[in-house]
PLY file of the C-alpha trace (Angstrom):
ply
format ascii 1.0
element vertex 109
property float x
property float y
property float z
element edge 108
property int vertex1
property int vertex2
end_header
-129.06 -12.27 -110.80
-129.21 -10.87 -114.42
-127.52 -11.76 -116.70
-127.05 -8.33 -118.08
-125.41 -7.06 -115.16
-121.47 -6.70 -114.23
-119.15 -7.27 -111.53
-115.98 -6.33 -112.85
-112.45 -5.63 -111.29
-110.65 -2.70 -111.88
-109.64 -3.43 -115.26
-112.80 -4.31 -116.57
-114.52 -1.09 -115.40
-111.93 0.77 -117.04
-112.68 -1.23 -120.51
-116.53 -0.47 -119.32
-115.81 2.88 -119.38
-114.51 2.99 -122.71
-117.27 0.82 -124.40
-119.69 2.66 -126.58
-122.57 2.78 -124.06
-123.28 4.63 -121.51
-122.82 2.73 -117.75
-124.44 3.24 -114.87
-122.68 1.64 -111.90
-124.33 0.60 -108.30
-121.70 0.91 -105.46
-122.92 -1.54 -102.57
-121.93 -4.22 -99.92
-123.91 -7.55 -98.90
-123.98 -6.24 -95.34
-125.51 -2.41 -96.36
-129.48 -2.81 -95.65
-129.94 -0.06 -98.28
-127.59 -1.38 -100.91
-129.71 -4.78 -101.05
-132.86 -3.18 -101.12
-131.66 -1.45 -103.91
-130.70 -4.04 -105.79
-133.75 -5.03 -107.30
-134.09 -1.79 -109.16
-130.57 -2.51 -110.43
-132.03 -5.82 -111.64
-135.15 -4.06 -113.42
-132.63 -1.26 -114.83
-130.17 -4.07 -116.12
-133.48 -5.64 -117.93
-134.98 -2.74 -119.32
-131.59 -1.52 -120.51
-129.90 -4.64 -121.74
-128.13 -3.97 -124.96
-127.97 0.11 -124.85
-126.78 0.56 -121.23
-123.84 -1.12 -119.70
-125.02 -1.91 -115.74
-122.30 -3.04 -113.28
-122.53 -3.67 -109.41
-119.02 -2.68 -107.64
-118.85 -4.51 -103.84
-117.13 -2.15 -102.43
-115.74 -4.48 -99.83
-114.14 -6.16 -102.67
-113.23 -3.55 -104.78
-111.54 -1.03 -102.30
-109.46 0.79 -105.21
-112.60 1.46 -107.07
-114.59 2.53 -104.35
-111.23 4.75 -103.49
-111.25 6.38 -106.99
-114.40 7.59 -107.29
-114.69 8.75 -103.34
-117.39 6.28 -102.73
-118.33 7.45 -98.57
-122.22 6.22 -98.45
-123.26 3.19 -99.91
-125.66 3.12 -102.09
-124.11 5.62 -104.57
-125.17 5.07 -108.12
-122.85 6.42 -111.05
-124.13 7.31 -114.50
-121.35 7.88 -117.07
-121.70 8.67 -120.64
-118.53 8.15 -123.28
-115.98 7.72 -120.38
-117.20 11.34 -118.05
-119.45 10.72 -114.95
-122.58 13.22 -115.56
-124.87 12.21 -112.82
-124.11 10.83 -109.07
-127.14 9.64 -106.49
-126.34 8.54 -103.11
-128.62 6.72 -100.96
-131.92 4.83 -102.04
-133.89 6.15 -104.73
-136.74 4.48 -106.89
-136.04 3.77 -110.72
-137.31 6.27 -112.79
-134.54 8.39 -110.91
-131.97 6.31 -113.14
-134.09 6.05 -115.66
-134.73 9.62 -116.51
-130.53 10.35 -116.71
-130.67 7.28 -119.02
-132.99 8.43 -121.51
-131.59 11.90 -121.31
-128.46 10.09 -122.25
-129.96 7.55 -124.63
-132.27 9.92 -126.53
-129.21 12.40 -127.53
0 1
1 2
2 3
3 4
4 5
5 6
6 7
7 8
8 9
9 10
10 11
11 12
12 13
13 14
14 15
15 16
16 17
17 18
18 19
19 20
20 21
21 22
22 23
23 24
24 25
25 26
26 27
27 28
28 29
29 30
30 31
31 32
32 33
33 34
34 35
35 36
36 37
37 38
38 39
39 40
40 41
41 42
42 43
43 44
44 45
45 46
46 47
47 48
48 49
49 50
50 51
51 52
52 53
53 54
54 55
55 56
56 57
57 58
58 59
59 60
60 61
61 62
62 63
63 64
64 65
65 66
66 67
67 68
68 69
69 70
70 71
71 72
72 73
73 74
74 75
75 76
76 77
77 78
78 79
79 80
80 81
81 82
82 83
83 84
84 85
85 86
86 87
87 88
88 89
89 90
90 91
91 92
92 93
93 94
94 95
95 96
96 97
97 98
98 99
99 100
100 101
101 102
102 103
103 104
104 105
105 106
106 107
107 108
């Protein structure tokens, strides 16, 4: 795994949240199909990223209150947030330069 990804607990993603950068956060489980496949796109994100985007991985299975707070239903569900608000939500599989494109949008303002 890379070493510029996340796995916090509650309290961490909270200071997360509050950090200067913006986070984008990959809601998944070990036994999801979808969720592992995407995980290597997580990996490439948390690479390209490292230093101007905070990237965290949430199990849902052991974060329940997490998952509970933001409604998490479907898993994969990707969260993009940007000083603290959530601005952009995908659910299901989706290639990088889906991510990537909110993070520059975010980045580049």
């Amino acid at each position: 795994m890379s070493a510029s990804i996340v796995h916090p607990n509650v309290s961490e993603f909270d200071a997360l949240l509050k950090g200067d950068k913006p986070v984008l956060v990959d809601f998944w489980a070990e036994w999801c199909m979808p969720c592992r496949m995407l995980g290597p796109v997580i990996e490439q994100l948390g690479e390209k990223y490292a230093g101007r985007v905070a990237v965290a991985k949430v199990n849902v299975d052991e974060q329940p209150d997490l998952a509970a707070r933001y409604r998490i239903q479907s898993i994969p569900t990707v969260l993009i947030f940007n000083k603290g608000e959530l601005v952009d939500t995908q659910v299901g599989l989706r290639q990088a330069d889906v991510y990537a494109k909110v993070l520059d949008s975010i980045i580049d303002k």
